[in-house]
N, C-alpha and C positions, 0 to 999 in steps of 0.2 A: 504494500500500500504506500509507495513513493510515486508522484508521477516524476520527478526531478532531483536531480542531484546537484546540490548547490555550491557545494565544499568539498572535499577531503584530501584533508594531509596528514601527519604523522598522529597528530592527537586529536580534529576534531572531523566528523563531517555534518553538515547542514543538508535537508529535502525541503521538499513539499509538496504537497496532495491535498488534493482537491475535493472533498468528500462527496460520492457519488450517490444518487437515491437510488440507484440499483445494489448498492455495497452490501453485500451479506453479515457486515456487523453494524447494518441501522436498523434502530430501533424506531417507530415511533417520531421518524425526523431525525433521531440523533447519532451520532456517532457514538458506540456504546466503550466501554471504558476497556474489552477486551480489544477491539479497534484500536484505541490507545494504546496499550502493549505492542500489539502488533508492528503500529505504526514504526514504535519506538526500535523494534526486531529489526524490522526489515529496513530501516533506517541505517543502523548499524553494518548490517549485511551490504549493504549497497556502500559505502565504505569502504568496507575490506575488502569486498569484491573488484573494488573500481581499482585501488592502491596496489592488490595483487596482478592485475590485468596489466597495470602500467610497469609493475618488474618482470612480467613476461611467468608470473608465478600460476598456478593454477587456481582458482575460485576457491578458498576452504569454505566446507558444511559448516556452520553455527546452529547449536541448542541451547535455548535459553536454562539454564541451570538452577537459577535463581531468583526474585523478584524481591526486592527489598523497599520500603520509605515509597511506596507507590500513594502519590497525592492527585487524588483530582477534585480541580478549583470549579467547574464545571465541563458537560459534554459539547460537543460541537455542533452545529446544527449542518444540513445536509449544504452543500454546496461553499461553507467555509473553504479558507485557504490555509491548511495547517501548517508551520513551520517547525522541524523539529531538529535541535541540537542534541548532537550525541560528542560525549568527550570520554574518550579511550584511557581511560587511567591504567591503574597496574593489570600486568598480566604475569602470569607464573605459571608455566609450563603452558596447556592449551587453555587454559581460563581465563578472560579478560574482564574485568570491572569496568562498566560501562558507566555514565549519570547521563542520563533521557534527559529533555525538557522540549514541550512540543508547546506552540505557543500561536493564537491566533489574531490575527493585525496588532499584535505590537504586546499582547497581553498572556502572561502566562498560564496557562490553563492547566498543563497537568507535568507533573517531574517523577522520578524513580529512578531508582538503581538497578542495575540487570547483570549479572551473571552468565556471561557464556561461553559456551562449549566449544572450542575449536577443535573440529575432527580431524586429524593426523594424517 
C-alpha cells in the first residue's frame, strides 16, 4: 500500500498512498488501523527493496516480528494522501528496528515501532 516512493537512503525512507475506496482494509470510509501497519510494512519494504536494487543486491523477504508503542491519533478517510516516514534504527543480525510515522497534510496521525525479519 505505497503508491510512491519519496526517499530512501541509509536511514530513512519517505511514500505515499492515496487511500483507495476499493482498498480491502476500508472500513466504513476509513482506513482501518490494520491499513496503518500495513502501510507502515510495506513502507519499509519498498526501502530496502529500492537501496538493495540500486547495489545490484537481491530484494530481501521482510516479517514483521514485532509491533510495539502503536499510537493512532485518528483513521484516514478514503481518498486522503498519507505520508509515511520510516527511520531504520539498529539492526542485529537479520532484525531491524524500524519507528513508523504516517502523517496526513502536514498532521501526524499514527506512529509505532516495528520489528522485522530479514530472511537470509
Amino acid at each position: 500500500m505505497v503508491d510512491t516512493l519519496l526517499l530512501a537512503d541509509d536511514t530513512n525512507t519517505i511514500t505515499s498512498f492515496t487511500v483507495p475506496e476499493n482498498n480491502p482494509m476500508v472500513e466504513d470510509g476509513y482506513f482501518t488501523a490494520s491499513g496503518l501497519v500495513e502501510n507502515m510494512a510495506q513502507s519499509a519494504a519498498a526501502g530496502t527493496g529500492y537501496k538493495a536494487h540500486q547495489s545490484g543486491q537481491p530484494t530481501p523477504i521482510g516479517f514483521i516480528g514485532a509491533l510495539k508503542n502503536l499510537t493512532i491519533k485518528r483513521l484516514p478517510k478514503v481518498n486522503d494522501i498519507l505520508t509515511t516516514t520510516i527511520h531504520f534504527g539498529m539492526q542485529v543480525m537479520n532484525a531491524q528496528i524500524i519507528q513508523a510515522s504516517i502523517s496526513e497534510n502536514g498532521t501526524e496521525i499514527a506512529i509505532c515501532e516495528l520489528k522485522i525479519f530479514l530472511q537470509q
